[in-house]
C-alpha positions in Angstrom: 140.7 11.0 62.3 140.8 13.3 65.6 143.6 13.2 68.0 142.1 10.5 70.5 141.6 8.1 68.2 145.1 8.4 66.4 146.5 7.9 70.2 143.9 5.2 70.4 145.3 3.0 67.3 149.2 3.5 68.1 148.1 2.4 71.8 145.7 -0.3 70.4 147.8 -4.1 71.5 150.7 -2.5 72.1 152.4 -4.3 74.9 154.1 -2.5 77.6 156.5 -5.1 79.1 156.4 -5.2 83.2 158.6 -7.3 84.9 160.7 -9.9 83.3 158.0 -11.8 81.0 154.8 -9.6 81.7 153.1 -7.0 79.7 149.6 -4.8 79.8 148.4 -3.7 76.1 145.1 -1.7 75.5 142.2 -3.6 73.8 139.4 -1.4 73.4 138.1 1.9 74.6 134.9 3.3 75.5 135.0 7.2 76.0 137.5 9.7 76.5 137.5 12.8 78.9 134.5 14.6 76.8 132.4 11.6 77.9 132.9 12.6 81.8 132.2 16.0 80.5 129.1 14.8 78.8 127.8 12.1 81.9 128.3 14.9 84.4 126.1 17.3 82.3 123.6 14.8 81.0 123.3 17.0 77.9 124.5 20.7 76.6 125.0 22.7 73.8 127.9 21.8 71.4 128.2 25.6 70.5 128.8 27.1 73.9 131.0 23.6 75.1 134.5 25.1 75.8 137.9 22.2 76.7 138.6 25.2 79.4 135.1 24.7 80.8 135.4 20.5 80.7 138.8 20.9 82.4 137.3 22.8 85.3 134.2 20.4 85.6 136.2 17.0 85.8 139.0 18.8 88.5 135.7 19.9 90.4 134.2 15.9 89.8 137.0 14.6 91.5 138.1 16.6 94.0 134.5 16.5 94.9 134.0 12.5 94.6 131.4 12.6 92.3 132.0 9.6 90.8 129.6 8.2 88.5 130.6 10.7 85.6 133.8 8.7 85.6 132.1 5.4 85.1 130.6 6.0 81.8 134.3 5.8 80.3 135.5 2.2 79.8 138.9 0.7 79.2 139.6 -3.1 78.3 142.9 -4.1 78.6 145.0 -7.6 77.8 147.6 -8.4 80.9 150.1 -10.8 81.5 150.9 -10.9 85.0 152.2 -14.3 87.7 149.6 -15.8 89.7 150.6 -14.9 92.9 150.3 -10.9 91.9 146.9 -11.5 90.2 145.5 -12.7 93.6 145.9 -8.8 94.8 144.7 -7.7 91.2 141.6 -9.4 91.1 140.3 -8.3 95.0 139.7 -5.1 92.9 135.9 -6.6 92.5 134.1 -3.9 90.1 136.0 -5.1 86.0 134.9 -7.8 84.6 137.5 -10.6 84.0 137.9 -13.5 81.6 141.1 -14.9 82.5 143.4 -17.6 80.8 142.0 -21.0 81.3 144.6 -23.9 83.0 141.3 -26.3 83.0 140.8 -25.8 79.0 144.7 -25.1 78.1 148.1 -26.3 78.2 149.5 -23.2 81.5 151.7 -20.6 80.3 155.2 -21.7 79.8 156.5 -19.1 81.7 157.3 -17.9 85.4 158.8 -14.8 87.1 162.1 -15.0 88.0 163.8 -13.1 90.9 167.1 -11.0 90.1 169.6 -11.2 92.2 169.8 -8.3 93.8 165.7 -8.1 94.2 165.3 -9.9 97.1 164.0 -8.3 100.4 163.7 -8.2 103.8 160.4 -8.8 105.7 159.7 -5.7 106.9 159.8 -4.6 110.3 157.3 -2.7 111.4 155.0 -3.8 108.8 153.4 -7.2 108.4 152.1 -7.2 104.8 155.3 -5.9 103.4 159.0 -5.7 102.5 162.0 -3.8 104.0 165.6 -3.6 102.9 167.6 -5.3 99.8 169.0 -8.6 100.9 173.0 -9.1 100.2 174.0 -9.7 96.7 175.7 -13.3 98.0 171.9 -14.3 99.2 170.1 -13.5 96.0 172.7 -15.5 94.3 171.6 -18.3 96.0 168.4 -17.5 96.0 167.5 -16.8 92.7 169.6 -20.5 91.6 167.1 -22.3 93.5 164.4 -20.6 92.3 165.4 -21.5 88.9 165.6 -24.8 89.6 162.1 -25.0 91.7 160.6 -23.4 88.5 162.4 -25.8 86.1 161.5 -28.6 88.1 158.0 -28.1 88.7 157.5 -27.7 85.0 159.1 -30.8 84.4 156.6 -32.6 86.4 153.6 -30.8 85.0 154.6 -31.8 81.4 155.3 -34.8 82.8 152.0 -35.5 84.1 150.4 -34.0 80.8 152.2 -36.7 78.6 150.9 -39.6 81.0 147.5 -38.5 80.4 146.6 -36.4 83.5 143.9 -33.8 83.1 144.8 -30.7 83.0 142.8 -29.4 85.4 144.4 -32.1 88.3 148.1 -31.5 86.5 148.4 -27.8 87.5 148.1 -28.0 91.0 151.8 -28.1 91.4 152.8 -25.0 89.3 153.9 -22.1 91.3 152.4 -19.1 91.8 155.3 -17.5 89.8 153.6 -19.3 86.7 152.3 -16.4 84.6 148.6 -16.0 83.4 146.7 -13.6 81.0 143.4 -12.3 81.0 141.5 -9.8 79.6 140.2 -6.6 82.3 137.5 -4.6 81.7 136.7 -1.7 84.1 134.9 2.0 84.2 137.5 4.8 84.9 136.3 5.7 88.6 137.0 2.4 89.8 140.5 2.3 87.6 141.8 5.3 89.4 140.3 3.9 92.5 142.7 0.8 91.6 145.5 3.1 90.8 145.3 5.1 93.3 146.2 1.8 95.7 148.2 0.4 93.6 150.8 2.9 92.6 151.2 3.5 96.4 154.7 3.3 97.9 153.4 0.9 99.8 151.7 -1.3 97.7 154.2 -4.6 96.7 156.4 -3.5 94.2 155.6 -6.0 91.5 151.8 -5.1 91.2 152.9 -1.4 91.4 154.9 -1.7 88.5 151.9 -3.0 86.7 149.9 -0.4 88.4 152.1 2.5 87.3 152.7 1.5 83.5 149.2 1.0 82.8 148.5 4.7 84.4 151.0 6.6 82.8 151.4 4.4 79.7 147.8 3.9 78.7 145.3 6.0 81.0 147.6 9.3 80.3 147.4 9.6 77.3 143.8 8.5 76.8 142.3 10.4 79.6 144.6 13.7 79.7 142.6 16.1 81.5 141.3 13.4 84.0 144.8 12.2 84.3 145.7 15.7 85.2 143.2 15.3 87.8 143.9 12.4 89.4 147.4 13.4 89.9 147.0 16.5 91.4 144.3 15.1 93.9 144.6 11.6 94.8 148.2 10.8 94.2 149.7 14.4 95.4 147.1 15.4 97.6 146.9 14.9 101.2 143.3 14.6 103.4 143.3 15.7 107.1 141.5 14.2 109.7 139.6 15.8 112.3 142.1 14.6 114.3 145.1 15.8 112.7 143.3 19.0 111.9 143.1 19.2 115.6 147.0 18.5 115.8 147.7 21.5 114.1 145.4 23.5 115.7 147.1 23.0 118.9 150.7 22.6 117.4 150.7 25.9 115.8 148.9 27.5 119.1 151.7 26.2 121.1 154.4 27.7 118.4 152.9 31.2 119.1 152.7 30.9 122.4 156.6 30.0 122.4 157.5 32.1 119.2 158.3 29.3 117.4 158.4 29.1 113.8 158.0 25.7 111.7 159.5 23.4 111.4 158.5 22.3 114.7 160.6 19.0 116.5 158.9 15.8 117.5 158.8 16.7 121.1 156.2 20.1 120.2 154.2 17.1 118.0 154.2 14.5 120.6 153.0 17.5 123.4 149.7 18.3 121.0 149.2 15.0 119.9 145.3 13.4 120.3 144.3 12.2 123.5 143.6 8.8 122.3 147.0 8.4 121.1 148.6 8.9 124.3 150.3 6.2 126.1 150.5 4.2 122.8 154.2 2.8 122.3 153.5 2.0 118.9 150.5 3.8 116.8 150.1 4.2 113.2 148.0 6.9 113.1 150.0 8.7 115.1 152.8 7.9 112.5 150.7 8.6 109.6 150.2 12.4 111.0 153.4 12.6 112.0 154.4 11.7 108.0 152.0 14.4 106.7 153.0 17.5 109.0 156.7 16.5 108.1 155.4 16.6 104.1 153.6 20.1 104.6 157.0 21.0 106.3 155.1 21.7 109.9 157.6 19.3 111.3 161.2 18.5 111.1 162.3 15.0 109.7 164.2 13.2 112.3 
């Protein structure tokens, strides 16, 4: 048995838990980074194939975005996950899905509960997402009426079950804490593509712990030198725009004109920023420049 396919078996339904009563587990595999290799080069010589030379061709695939290589490697995984975080999950169109049925069986007897001190803040400069911890007294509160909403609307599903309501009618109360399972079946390009989103820091924090144990407890291992890959690229690279480009252009013109040696201060960024952002009391790609100069340490972090 060769390496892959020991790492295959002791991977094979092996549930990573996530959350408090969620789990991803590997179901089947199609491919391994030798099948990029072999997609990429349609066919080649097994003597003169070298794991330095397939190394160098699937860092140049993806820093290049040539993607299809990547989509003749296949992963099918089993996931437990609450409803409301399987919304953002399934907008990820391109895997094929067969998910727990509500309609056929009795739902899950099972919903996410908050802890205490996970609770946050809407955030404020950002309307899709969350800001600071709430106080500890709060999430006390909170998370004792959550148990009881969840309690409760079980209750009244079961109850509707035993007076002979359909399943498909009974459900319509659950919460969207309730969890379901499904199976997920996707080509590698488009699970880094998923990955890539939602292992963000700014993807919600439930989904990206789903997103980051199925990456770096599943896809690492399996996919090594792809992995490798992804990392250095997509999650710890940085692109440039032609209009940051231009930024630095001019920022670094202006720190020779004055001597100036980087870091440079917010007033030298906001002197070279674009045109377009000017007069703008509130621009996020203005902020999203500003956030990579201060990474590349061009600028200081105030």
């Amino acid at each position: 048995m060769s390496a892959h396919s020991e790492i295959v078996e002791q991977l094979r339904w092996k549930k990573f838990p996530v959350l408090d009563d969620g789990f991803v587990c590997l179901v089947d595999i199609m491919g391994d980074d030798s099948s990029v290799v072999q997609a990429a080069r349609v066919s080649y010589g097994e003597g003169t194939k070298k794991v330095s030379d397939d190394r160098t061709l699937i860092r140049y695939l993806l820093r290049h975005r040539h993607t299809t290589p990547f989509e003749m490697a296949e992963i099918k995984l089993l996931v437990r996950v609450p409803m409301d975080c399987w919304r953002q999950w399934i907008r990820h169109r391109m895997a094929s899905v067969n998910e727990y049925s509500t309609r056929y069986s009795v739902a899950i007897d099972s919903a996410q509960s908050t802890p205490t001190e996970a609770w946050r803040t809407q955030a404020e400069q950002n309307r899709q997402g969350s800001g600071e911890p709430l106080p500890l007294e709060i999430g006390q509160q909170l998370s004792a009426e959550e148990q009881h909403l969840h309690d409760e609307s079980r209750r009244v599903y079961e109850a509707r079950l035993a007076a002979g309501v359909a399943r498909e009618q009974a459900r319509k109360d659950l919460p969207l804490a309730t969890y379901t399972e499904a199976y997920w079946k996707i080509d590698i390009h488009n699970l880094l593509h998923f990955l890539a989103l939602r292992m963000d820091p700014h993807a919600q924090e439930e989904i990206r712990l789903y997103a980051t144990t199925i990456g770096r407890e599943i896809v690492r291992p399996l996919f090594p030198v792809v992995w490798e890959a992804f990392e250095d690229y997509r999650m710890g690279g940085t692109s440039l725009t032609r209009l940051e480009q231009g930024v630095i252009r001019r920022l670094t013109a202006r720190a020779a004109e004055f001597r100036k040696a980087p870091p440079y201060n917010l007033d030298d960024f906001m002197a070279v920023q674009d045109e377009t952002w000017c007069g703008l009391n509130r621009c996020r790609e203005r902020d999203e420049c500003r956030d990579k100069l201060i990474n590349l340490g061009l600028l200081k972090s105030e």
